[in-house]
C-alpha positions in Angstrom: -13.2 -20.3 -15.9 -14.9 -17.2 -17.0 -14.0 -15.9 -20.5 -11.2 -13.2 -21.3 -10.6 -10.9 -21.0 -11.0 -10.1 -17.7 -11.3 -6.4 -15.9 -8.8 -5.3 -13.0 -9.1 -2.3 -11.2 -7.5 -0.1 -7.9 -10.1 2.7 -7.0 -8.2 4.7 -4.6 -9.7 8.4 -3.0 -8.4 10.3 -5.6 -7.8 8.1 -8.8 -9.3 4.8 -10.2 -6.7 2.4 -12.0 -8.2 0.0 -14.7 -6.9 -2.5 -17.1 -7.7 -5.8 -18.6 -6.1 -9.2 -18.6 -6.3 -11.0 -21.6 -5.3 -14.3 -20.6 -4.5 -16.3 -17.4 -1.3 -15.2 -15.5 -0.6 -12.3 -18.2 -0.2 -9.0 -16.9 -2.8 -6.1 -17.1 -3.0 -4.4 -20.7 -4.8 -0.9 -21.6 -4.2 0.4 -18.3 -6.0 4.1 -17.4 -6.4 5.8 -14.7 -9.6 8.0 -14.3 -10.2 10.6 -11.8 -12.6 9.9 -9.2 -14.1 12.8 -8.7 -15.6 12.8 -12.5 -18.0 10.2 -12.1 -20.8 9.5 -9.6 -19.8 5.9 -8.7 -17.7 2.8 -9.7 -20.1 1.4 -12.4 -20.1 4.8 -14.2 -16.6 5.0 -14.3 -16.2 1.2 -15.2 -18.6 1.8 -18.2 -16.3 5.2 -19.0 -13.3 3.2 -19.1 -14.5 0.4 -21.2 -15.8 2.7 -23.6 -13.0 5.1 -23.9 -10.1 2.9 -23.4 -10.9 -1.0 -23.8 -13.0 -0.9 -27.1 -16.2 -1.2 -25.9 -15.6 -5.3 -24.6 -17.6 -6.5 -22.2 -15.3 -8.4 -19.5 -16.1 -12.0 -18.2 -15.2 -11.4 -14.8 -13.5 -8.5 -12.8 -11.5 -8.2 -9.3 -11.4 -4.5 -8.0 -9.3 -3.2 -5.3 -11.0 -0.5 -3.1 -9.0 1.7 -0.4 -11.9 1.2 2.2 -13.9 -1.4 4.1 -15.4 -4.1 2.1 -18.0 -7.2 3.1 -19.1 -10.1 1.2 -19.7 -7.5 -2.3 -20.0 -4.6 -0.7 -17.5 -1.9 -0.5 -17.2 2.1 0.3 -14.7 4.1 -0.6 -13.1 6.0 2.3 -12.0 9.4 0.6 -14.6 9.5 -2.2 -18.2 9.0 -2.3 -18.7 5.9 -4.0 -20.7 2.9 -1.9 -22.5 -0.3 -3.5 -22.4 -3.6 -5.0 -19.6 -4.9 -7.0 -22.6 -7.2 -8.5 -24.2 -3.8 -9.7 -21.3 -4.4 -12.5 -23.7 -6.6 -14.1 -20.9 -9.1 -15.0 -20.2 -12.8 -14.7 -18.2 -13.1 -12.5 -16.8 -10.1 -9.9 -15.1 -10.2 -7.0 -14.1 -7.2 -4.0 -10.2 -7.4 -2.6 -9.1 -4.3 -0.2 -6.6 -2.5 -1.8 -3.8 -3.1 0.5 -5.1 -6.9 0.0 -4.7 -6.5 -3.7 -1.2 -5.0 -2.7 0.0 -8.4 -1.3 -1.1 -10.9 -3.5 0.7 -8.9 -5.9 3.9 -9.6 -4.3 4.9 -13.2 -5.8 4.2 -11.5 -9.0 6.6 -8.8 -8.4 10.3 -9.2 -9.6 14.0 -7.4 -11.5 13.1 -3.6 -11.5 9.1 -3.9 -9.9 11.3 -3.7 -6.4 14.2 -1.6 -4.8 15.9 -4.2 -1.6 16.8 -2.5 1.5 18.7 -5.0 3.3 18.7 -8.6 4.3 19.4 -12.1 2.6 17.1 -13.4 -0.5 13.3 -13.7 0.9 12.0 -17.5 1.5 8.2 -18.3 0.8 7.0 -17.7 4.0 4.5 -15.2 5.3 5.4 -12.2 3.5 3.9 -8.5 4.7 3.5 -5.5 2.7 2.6 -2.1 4.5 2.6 1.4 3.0 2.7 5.5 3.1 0.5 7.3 1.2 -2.7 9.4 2.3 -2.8 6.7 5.5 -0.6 3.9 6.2 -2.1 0.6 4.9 -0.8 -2.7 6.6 -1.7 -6.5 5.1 0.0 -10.1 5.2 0.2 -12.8 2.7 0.2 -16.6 3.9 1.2 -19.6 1.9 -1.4 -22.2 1.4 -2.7 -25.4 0.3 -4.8 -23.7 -2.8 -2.7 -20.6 -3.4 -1.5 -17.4 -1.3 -4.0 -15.9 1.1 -3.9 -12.3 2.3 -4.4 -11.4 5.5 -6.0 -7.7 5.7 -5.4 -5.1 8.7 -5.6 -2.1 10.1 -1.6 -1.6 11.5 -1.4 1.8 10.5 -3.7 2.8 13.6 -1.5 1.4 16.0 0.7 3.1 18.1 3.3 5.8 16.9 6.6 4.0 16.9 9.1 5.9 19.6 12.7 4.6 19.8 14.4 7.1 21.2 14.1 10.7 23.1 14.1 13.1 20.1 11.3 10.7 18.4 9.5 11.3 22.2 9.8 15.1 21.9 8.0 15.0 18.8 5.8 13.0 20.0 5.1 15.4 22.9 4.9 18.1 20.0 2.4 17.1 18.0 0.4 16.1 21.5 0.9 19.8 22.0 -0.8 20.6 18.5 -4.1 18.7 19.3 -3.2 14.7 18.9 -4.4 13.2 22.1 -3.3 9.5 21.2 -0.7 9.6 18.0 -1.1 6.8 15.8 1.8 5.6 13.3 -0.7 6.6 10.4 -0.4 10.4 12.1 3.7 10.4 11.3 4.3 7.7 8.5 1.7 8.7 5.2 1.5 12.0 3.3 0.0 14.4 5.3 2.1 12.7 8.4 5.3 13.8 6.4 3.6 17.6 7.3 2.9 17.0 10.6 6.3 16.0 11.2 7.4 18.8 9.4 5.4 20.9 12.1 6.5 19.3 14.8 10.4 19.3 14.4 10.2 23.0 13.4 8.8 23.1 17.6 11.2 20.8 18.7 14.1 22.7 17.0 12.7 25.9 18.2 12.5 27.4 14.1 10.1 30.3 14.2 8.0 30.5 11.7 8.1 27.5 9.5 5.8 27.4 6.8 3.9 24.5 6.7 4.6 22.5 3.3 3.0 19.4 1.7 4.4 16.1 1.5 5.5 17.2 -2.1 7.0 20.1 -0.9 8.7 18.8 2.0 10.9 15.9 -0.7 11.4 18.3 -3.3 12.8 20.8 -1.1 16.5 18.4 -0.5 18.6 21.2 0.8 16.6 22.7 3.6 17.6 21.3 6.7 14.0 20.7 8.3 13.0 18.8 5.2 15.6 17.0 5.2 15.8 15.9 8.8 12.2 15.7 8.3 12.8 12.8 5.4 15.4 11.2 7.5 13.1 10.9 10.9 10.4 9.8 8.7 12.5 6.8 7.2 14.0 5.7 10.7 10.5 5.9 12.3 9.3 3.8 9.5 12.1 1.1 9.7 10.8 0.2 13.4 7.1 0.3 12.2 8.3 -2.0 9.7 10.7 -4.3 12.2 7.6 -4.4 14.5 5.0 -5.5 11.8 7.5 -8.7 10.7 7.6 -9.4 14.5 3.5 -9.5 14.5 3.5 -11.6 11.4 6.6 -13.8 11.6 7.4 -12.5 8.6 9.9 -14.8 7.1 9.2 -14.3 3.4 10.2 -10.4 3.5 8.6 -6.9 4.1 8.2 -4.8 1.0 7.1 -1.0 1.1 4.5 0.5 -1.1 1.9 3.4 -1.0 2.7 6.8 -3.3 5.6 8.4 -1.1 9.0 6.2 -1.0 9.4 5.7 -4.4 10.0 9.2 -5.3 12.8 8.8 -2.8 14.4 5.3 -3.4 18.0 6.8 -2.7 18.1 9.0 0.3 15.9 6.0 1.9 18.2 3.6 0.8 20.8 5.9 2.4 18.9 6.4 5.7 18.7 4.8 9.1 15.5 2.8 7.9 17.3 -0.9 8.1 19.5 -0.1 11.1 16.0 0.3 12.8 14.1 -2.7 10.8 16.8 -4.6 12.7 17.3 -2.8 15.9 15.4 -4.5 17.9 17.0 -5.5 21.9 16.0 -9.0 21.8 15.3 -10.0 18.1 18.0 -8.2 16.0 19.1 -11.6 15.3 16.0 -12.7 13.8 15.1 -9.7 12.1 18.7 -9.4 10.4 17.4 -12.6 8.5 14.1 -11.0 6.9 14.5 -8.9 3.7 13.1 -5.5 3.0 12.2 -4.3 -0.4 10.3 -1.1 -2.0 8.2 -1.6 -4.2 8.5 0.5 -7.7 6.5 -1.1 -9.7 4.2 1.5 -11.7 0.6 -0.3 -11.0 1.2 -3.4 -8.4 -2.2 -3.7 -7.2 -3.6 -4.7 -11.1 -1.1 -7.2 -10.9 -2.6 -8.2 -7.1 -6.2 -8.2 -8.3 -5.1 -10.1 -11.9 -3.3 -12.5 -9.5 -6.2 -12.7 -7.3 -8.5 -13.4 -9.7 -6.8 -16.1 -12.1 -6.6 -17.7 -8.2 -10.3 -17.4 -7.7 -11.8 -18.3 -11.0 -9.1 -21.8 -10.6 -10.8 -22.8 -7.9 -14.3 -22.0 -8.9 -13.9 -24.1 -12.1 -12.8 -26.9 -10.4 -15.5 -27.1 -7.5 -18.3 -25.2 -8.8 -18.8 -27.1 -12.4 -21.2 -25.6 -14.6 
C-alpha cells in the first residue's frame, strides 16, 4: 500500500474540502476548506492546502470527490471552472470518485451522532442509497460485494417531479406557468428548488406580492406561513422521492439524506409528513415500512467516503498489483 499519509478531498462548486488520513481506516485529520473561486484549478488549490494547512507533506496517494462528471481520471467541475487530470497531482497513487459516490461509501463509516433516523427498524447490510438537497439533488447506491462495498453513481435527481396529490399538481402547473416545460425533482427538492417552491405556492395560494427569498431565507424565516408550508411541502415531496428511489434500488440496507439543506432543519423534518410519504406507497407500504431512513449530520461525510474509498482501493492494489 502507498505510504501515509494519504490526501482526501470534496471539491464542490463553491468550496473545496481537504484533509489527510494518517493511517488506514483512521478518520481524516487537518481538515480545511478552501474557497473555489481563489484558485485557478484543483492542483493549485491542493498545493495551497498542503502548504498552508498540512505542513508542507507530500501525500502517498489521494481520492478526491468532485460534484461533476468524471471518466477514467478525468473530471470537471459543474459549477466552477476547474477540468483536468487527477494524475496532474503528480502523486503516487490518485484516484477520482463523484461526490455523491464519495457520499455512499461513506455510509458504513457513518455512526452515534454522524446521523439523525427518520423512521423504520435498524438497517441490514443490503444495498443502501444515499440521495441529497443542496444546489441540485444528487442520487447514488452502495452494493455489498465480494471485495468491499461498491457505489453505484446516478443521475435521480433529473427524474421526474414527484406528485402525490392535487395541491402538489397545482404547483406543478405553477411553476409550468413560470417557464418549466418538463419539472424535474432537482427543480423542487435542492436550494434554489426550496425558492421556486416558494414562488409557486405564493401563485397557488393567490399571495400578491411575495418576495422571492433564498433557501436561507425561506428556513430562517419559521413563523411566516408561506415559508413554513413551503418547508413542509418540501419534506413530504421529498419523502416520496425518497420511497421511490428505495423501490429503484431495492434498498434494504436504508436511505440516508445528505446534501447542505436538511440538517439545518433536523426537527421540523423529523416532525413533517416526510416518513408517512417514504411509506405511502398503494402497493408497497408494506415493504417500504421495513427500510430505514436516516439524515446524515455528520460535519464532512464525503472525506470519510473518499478515506474509505481509498484504504479499499490501495487493499486491493497491494494484493494484485505486487511491486
Amino acid at each position: 500500500m502507498s505510504e501515509s499519509p494519504w490526501l482526501v478531498a470534496d471539491v464542490g462548486g463553491t468550496n473545496a474540502r481537504f484533509g489527510l488520513v494518517t493511517a488506514p481506516g483512521e478518520a481524516p485529520s487537518q481538515v480545511a476548506v478552501l474557497a473555489g473561486a481563489e484558485y485557478a484549478s484543483l492542483p493549485d488549490a491542493v498545493a495551497a492546502y498542503l502548504a498552508d494547512h498540512a505542513g508542507g507533506v507530500r501525500p502517498g496517494a489521494a481520492c478526491v470527490a468532485v460534484a461533476g462528471p468524471i471518466g477514467g481520471d478525468a473530471y470537471e467541475l459543474t459549477n466552477l471552472p476547474w477540468a483536468g487530470s487527477v494524475s496532474e497531482l503528480g502523486l503516487p497513487y490518485a484516484t477520482l470518485l463523484n461526490d455523491f459516490e464519495a457520499l455512499a461509501v461513506s455510509l458504513p463509516h457513518l455512526a452515534g451522532n454522524d446521523l439523525v433516523w427518520l423512521g423504520g427498524p435498524p438497517p441490514c447490510d443490503g444495498i443502501k442509497a444515499v440521495l441529497g438537497p443542496g444546489t441540485g439533488l444528487g442520487v447514488a447506491g452502495l452494493v455489498p460485494g465480494d471485495q468491499g462495498w461498491i457505489p453505484v453513481p446516478g443521475e435521480g435527481g433529473h427524474v421526474s417531479v414527484p406528485v402525490y396529490d392535487q395541491r402538489e399538481q397545482e404547483i406543478v402547473s405553477a411553476l409550468r406557468a413560470q417557464g418549466l416545460r418538463h419539472v424535474e425533482a432537482e427543480h423542487v427538492l435542492s436550494g434554489p428548488g426550496l425558492t421556486r417552491l416558494h414562488r409557486a405556492l405564493a401563485l397557488v395560494n393567490g399571495v400578491a406580492g411575495a418576495e422571492t427569498l433564498t433557501a436561507s431565507e425561506i428556513v430562517a424565516q419559521e413563523d411566516d406561513p408561506l415559508c413554513a408550508e413551503t418547508i413542509e411541502v418540501f419534506c413530504a415531496m421529498l419523502g416520496t422521492f425518497a420511497g421511490n428511489v428505495a423501490l429503484t434500488l431495492g434498498a434494504r440496507g436504508g436511505v440516508y439524506i445528505g446534501g447542505g439543506v436538511l440538517p439545518r432543519i433536523v426537527g421540523r423534518v423529523r416532525a413533517s409528513a416526510f416518513r408517512r410519504r417514504f411509506e405511502a406507497s398503494p402497493s408497497m407500504s408494506g415493504y417500504l415500512s421495513t427500510i430505514a431512513t436516516a439524515l446524515i449530520t455528520a460535519p464532512q461525510p464525503a472525506l470519510t467516503g473518499a478515506a474509505a474509498w481509498l484504504t479499499q482501493q490501495l487493499s486491493r492494489r497491494s494484493v494484485y498489483e505486487p511491486a
